[in-house]
ROZAFI-787706 format. One line per field, with one value per residue: x, y, z of N, C-alpha, C in turn; residue number from 1. Coordinates in nm, 3 decimals, m for minus. Atoms other than C-alpha are relative to their C-alpha. Layout:
ROZAFI-787706
nxx: (X ...) .
nyy: (Y ...) .
nzz: (Z ...) .
caxx: (X ...) .
cayy: (Y ...) .
cazz: (Z ...) .
cxx: (X ...) .
cyy: (Y ...) .
czz: (Z ...) .
resi: (NUM ...) .
END
This chain:
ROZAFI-787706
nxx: (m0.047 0.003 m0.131 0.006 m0.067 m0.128 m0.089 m0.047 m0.165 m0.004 m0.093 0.017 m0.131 m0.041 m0.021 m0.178 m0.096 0.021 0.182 m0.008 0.105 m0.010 0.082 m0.072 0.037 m0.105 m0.078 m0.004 m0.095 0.045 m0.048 0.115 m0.043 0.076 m0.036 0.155 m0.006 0.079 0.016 m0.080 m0.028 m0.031 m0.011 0.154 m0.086 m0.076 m0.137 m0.058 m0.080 0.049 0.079 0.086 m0.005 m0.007 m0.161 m0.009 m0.023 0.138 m0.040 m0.150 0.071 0.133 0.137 0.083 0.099) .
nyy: (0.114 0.086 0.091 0.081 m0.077 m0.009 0.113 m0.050 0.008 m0.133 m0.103 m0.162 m0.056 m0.083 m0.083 m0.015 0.125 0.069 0.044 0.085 0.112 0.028 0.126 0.139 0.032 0.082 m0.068 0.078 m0.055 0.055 0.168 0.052 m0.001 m0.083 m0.023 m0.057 m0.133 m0.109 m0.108 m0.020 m0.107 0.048 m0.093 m0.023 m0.101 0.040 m0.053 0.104 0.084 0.086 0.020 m0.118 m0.003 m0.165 0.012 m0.145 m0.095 m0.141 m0.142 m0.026 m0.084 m0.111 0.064 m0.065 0.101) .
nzz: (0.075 m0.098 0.010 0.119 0.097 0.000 0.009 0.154 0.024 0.097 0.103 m0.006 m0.015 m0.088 0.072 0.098 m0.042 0.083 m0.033 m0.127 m0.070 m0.157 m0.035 0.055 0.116 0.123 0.150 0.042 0.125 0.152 0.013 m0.062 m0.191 m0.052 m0.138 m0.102 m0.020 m0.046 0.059 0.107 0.088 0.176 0.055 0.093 0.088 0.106 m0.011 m0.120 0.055 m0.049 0.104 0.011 m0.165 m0.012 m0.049 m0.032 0.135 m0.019 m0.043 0.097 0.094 m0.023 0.064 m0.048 m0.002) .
caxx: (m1.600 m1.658 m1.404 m1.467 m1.424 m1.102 m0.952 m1.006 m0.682 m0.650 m0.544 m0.472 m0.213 m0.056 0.008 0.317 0.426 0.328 0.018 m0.022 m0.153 m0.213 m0.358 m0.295 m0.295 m0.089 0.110 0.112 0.471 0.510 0.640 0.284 0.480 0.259 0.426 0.194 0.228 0.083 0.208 0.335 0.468 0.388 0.529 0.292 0.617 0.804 1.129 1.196 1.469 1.295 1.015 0.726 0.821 0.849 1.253 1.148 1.256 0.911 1.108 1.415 1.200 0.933 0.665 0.346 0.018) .
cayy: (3.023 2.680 2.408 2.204 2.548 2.580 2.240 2.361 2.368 2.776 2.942 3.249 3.478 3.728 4.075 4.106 3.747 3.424 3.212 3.030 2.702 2.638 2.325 1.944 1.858 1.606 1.743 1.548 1.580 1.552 1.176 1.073 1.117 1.237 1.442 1.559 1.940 2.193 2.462 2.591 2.871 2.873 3.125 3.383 3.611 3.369 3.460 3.145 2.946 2.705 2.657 2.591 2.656 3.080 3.161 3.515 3.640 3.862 4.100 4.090 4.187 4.427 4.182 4.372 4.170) .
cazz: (1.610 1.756 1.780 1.474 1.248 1.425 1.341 0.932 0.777 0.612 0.349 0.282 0.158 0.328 0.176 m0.056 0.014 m0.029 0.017 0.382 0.441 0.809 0.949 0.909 0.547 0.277 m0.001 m0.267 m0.505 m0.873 m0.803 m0.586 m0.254 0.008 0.314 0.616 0.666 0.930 0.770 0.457 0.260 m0.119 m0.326 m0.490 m0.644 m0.908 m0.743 m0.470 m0.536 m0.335 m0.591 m0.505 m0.123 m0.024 0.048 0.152 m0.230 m0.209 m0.020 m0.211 m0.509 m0.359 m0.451 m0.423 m0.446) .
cxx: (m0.001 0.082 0.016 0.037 0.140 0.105 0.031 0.101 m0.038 0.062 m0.016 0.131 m0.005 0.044 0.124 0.045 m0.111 m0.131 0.055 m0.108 0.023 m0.112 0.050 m0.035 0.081 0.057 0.046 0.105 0.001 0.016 m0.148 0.006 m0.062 0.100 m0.115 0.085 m0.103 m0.028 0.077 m0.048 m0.022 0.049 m0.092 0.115 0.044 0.138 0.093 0.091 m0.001 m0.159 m0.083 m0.032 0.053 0.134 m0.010 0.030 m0.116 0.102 0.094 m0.025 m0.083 m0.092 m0.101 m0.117 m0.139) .
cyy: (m0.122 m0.122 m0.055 0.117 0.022 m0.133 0.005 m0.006 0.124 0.022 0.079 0.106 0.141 0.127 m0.003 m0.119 m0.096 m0.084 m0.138 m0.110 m0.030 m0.073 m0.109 m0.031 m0.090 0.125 m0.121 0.062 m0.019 m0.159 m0.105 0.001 0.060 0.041 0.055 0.134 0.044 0.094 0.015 0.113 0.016 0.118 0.054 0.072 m0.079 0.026 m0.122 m0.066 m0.170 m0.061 m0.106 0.118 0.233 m0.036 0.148 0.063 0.086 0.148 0.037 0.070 0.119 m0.050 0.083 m0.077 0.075) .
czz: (0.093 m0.066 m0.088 m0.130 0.056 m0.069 m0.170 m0.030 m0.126 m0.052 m0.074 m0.036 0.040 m0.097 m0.010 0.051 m0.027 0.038 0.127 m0.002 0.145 0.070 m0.066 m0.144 m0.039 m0.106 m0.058 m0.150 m0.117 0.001 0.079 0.145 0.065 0.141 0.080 0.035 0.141 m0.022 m0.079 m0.075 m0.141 m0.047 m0.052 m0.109 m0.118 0.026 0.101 m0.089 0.077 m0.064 0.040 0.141 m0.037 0.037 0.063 m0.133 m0.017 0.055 m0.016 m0.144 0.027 m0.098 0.099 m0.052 0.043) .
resi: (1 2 3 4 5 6 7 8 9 10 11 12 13 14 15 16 17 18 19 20 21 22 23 24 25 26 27 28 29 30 31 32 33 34 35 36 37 38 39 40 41 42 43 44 45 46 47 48 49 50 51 52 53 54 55 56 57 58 59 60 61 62 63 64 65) .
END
């Protein structure tokens, strides 16, 4: 892999849990607000109470994926 595919920003989810973004990106909220991220958790279960952010509830349910 040479330096320019590293700087990508991935994603990818992780078994039984939630989907990883990793690398510099924006997030853009329902209101137009943009924050700058490196990394972030999304839920894949429907169980966060942090919505759309992961809280760990995957493994409070035995989310399987």
């Amino acid at each position: 892999m040479n330096k320019e595919e590293n700087k990508k920003t991935k994603v990818y989810p992780r078994p039984n849990g939630p989907l990883i973004i990793d690398g510099d990106f924006l997030l853009e909220d329902e209101n137009g607000n943009l924050t700058e991220h490196q990394r972030l958790s999304i839920c894949r279960c429907g169980a966060s109470g942090k919505m759309p952010h992961c809280d760990g509830s995957h493994n409070r349910i035995n989310f399987k994926s």
